[in-house]
C-alpha positions in Angstrom: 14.0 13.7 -8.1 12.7 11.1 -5.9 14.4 10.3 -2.7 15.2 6.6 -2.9 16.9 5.1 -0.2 19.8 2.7 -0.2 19.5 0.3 2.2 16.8 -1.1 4.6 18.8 0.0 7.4 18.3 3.7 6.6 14.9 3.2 6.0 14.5 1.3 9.4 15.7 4.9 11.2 13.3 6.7 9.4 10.5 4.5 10.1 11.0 4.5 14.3 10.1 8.2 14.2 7.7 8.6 11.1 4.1 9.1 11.7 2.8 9.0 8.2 3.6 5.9 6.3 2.5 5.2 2.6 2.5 1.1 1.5 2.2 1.0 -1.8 2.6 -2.0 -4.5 1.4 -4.3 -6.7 -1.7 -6.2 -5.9 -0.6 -9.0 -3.9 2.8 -8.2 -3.1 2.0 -7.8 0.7 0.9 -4.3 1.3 -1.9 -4.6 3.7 -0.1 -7.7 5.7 2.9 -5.3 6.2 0.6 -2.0 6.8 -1.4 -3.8 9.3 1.8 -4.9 11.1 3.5 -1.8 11.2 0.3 0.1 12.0 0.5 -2.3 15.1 3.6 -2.2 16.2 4.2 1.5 15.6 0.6 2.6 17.2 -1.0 4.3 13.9 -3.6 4.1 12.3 -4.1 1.2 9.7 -6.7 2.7 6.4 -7.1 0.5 4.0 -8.1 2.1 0.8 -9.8 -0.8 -0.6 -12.1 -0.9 2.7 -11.9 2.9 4.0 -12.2 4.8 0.5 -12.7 2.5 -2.4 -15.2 0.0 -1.9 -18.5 -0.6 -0.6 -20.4 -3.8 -0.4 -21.6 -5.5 -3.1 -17.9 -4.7 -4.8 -19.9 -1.0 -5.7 -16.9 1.5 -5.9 -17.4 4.4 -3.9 -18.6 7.5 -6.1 -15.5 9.8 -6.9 -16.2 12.7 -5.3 -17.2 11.2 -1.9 -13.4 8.8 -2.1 -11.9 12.1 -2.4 -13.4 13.7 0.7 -12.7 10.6 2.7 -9.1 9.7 1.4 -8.5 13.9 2.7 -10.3 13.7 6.2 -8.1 10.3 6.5 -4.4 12.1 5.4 -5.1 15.0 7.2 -4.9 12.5 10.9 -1.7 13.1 12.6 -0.9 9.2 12.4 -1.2 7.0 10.3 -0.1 3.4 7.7 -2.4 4.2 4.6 -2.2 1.0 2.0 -3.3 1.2 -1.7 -1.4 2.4 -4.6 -4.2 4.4 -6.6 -1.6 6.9 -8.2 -4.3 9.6 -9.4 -4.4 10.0 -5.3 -0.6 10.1 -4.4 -0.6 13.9 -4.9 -3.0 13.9 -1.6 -0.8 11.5 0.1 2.7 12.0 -1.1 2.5 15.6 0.5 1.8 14.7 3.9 3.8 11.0 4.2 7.2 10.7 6.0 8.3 7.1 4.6 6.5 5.8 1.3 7.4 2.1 1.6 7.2 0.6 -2.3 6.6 -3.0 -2.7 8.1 -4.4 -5.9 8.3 -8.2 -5.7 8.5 -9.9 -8.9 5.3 -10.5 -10.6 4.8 -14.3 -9.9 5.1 -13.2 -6.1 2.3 -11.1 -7.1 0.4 -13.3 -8.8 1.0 -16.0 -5.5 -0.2 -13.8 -2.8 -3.5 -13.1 -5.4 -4.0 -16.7 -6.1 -3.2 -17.4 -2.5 -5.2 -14.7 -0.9 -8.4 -15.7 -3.2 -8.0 -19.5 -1.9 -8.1 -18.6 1.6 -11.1 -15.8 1.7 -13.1 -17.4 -1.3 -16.7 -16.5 -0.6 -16.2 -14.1 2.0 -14.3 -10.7 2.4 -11.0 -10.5 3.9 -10.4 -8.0 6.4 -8.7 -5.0 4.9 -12.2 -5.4 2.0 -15.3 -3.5 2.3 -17.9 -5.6 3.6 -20.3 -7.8 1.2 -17.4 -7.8 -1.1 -16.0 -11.5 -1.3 -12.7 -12.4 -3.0 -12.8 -13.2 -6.3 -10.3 -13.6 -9.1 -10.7 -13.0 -12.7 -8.6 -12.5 -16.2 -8.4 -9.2 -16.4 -7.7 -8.7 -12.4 -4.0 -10.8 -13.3 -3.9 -9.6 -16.4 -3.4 -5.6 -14.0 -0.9 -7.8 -12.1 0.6 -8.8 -15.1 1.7 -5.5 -16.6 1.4 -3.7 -13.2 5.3 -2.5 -13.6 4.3 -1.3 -17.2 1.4 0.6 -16.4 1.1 1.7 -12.9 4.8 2.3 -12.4 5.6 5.4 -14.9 2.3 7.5 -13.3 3.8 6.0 -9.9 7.3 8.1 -10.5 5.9 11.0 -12.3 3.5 11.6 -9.4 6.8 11.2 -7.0 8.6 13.8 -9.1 5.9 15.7 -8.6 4.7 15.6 -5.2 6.9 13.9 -3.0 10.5 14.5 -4.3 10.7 15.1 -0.2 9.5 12.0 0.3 12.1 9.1 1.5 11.1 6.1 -0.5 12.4 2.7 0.0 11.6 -0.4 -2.4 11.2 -3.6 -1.1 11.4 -6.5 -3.7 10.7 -9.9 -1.7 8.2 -10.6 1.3 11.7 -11.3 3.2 12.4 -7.8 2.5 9.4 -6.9 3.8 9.9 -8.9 6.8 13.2 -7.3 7.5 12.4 -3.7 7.2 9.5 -4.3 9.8 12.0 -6.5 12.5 14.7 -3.4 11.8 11.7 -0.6 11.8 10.0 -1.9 15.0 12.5 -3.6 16.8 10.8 -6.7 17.0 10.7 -10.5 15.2 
């Protein structure tokens, strides 16, 4: 069984100390803003998987095999805030992570921070995105937003019951939750 956590404030201790952190969530629900802070504030390492194992310009995915090898040389690092839910690759991660941090707004937050994120980096790439591969939005990219909780979420707890039943997990449901667990986790506003 997965080890969810109760409150923010027990996931704030654990997050002082850990050196492994997984973000995880729906598109648009905040994981890279939040991994890039904590990465910051805590000294890790921020990967992005989009950028780091995903993606290379011209929106060309990475081939398979070659994600694979870079997502292990990545986990195996002493230190890191990895953010990207792929769930075929959470048996790699789970295994190694201290705090898996689980962003699960509702999905018209979602849908917002895509919407949002698209109007301000139209045309070019945002930061955490391979290079050469500009923001775009399309049906079938809200449609995955859409059912996100449908279809992602059972493979997301299987490979939890799986492979990190070790693993503390906390859910955060709103960007003020968000915002929270990172002034309680770091110390700072």
């Amino acid at each position: 069984m997965a080890r969810y956590l109760d409150t923010l404030e027990e996931a704030a201790g654990i997050l002082q100390s850990a050196e492994r952190i997984l973000v995880i969530g729906c598109s648009g629900s905040g994981k890279s803003t939040l991994a890039i802070q904590l990465a910051k504030r805590l000294r890790l390492t921020h990967i992005s998987m989009d950028r780091e194992v995903f993606w290379m310009a011209g929106w060309t995915p990475r081939p398979r095999p070659e994600a694979i090898e870079r997502l292990r040389a990545f986990v195996a690092e002493p230190r890191w805030v990895i953010d990207g839910t792929s769930p075929g690759t959470l048996p790699l991660r789970l295994p190694r992570t201290h705090l898996l941090i689980w962003l699960r707004p509702p999905r018209y937050s979602s849908l917002y921070g895509v919407i949002s994120r698209w109007w301000k980096f139209r045309g070019q790439s945002r930061p955490e995105m391979a290079d050469g591969c500009p923001e775009r939005l399309t049906v079938d990219f809200l449609r995955y937003i859409w059912n996100f909780e449908k279809t992602q979420t059972p493979e997301i707890e299987a490979a939890l019951e799986k492979f990190g039943a070790d693993v503390p997990v906390i859910v955060l449901k709103s960007w003020a939750d968000n915002e929270r667990l990172l002034a309680l986790g770091t110390g700072r506003d």
